[in-house]
DSSP file (Angstrom, degrees, kcal/mol; ACC not computed):
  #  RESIDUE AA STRUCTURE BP1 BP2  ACC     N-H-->O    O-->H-N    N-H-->O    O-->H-N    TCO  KAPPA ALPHA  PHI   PSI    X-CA   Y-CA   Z-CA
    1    1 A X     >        0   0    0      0, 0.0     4,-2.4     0, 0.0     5,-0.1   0.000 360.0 360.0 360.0 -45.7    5.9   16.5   18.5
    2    2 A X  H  >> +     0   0    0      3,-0.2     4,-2.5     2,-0.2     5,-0.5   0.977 360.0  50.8 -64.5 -49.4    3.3   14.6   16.6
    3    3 A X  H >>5S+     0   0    0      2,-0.2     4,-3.0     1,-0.2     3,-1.3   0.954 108.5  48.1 -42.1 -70.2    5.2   16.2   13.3
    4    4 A X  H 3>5S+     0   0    0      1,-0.2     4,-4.4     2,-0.2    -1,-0.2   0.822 109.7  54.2 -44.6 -31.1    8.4   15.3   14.2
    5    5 A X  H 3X5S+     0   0    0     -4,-2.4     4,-1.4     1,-0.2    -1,-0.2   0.797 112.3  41.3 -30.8 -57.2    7.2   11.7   14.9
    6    6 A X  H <X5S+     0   0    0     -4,-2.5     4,-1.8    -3,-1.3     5,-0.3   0.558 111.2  60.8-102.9 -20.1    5.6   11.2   11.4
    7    7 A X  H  X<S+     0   0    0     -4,-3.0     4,-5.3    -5,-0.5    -2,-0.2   0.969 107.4  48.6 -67.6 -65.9    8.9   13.0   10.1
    8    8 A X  H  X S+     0   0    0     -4,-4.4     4,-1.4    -5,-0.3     3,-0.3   0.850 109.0  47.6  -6.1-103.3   10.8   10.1   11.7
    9    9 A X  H  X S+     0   0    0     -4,-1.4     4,-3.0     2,-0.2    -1,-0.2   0.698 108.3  54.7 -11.1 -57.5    8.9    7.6   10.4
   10   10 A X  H  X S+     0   0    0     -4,-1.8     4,-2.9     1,-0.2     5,-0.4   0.895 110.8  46.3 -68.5 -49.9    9.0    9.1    6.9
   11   11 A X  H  X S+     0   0    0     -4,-5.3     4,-1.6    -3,-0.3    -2,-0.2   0.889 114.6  46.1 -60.7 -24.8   12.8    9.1    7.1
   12   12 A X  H  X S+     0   0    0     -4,-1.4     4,-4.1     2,-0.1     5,-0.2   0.964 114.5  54.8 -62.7 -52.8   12.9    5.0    8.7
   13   13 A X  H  X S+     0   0    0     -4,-3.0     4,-2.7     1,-0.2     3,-0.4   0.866 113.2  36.8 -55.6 -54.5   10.2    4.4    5.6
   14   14 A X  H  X S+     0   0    0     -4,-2.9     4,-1.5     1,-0.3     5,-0.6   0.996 120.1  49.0 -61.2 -50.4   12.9    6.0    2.5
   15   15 A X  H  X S+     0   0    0     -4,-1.6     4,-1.6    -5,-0.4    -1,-0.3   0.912 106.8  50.7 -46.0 -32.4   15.8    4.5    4.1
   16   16 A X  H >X S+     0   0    0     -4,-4.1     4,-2.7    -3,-0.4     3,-0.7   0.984 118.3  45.9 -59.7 -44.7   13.9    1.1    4.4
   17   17 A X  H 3X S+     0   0    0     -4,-2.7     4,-3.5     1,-0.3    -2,-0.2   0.863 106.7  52.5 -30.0 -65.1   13.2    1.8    0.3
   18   18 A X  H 3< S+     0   0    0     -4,-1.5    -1,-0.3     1,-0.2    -2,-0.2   0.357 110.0  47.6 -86.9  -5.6   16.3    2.7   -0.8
   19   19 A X  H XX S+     0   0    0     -4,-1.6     4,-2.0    -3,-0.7     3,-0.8   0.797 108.9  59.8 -49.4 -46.8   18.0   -0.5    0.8
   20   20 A X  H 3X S+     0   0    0     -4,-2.7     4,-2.5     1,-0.3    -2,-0.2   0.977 111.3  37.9 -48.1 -57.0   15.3   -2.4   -0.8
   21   21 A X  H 3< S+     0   0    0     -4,-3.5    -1,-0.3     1,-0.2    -3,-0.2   0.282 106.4  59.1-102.6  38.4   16.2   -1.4   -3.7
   22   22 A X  H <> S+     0   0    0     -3,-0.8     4,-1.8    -5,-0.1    -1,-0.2   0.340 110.1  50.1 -90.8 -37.4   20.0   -1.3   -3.4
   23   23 A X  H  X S+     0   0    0     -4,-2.0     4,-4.4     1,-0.2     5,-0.4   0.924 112.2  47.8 -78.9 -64.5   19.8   -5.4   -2.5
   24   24 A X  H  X S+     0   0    0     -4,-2.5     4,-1.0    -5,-0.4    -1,-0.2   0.755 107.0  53.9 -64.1 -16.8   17.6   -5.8   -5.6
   25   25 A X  H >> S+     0   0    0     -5,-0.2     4,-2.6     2,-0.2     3,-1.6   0.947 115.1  45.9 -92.2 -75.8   20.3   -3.6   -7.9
   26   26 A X  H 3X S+     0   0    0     -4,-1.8     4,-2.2     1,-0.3     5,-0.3   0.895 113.5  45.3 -47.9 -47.9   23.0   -6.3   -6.5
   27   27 A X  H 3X S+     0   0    0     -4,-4.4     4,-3.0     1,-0.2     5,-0.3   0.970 112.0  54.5 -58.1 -27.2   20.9   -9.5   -7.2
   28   28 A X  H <X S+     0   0    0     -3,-1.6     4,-2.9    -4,-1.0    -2,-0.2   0.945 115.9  34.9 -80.6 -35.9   20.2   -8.1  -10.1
   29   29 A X  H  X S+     0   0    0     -4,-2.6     4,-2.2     1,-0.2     5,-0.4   0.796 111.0  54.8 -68.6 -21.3   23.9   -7.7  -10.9
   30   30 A X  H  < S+     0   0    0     -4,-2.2     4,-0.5    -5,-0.3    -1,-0.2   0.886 115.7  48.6 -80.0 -36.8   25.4  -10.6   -9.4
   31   31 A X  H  X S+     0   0    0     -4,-3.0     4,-1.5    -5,-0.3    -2,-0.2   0.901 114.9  43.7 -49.4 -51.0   22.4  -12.6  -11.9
   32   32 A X  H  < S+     0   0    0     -4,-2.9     3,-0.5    -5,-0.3    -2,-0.2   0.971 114.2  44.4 -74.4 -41.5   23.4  -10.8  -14.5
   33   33 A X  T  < S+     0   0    0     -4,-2.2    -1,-0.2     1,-0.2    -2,-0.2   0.817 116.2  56.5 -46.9 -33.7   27.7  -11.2  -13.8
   34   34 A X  T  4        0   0    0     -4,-0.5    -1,-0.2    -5,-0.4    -2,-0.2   0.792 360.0 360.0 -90.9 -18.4   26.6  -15.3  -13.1
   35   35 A X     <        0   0    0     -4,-1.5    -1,-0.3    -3,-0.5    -2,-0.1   0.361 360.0 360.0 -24.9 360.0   25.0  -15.5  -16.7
């Protein structure tokens, strides 16, 4: 149980990443488009 728990977790934690840095890809383009 405790694995699947911390598996969890580890899947919230990438998704949280790979948002992060999907929103930072777009500012960075929408900066770069607004030049």
């Amino acid at each position: 149980m405790m694995g699947y728990g911390a598996g969890m977790g580890f899947g919230y934690v990438w998704m949280f990443l790979i948002g992060l840095l999907v929103v930072l890809a777009i500012i960075a383009l929408i900066k770069y488009i607004a030049k």
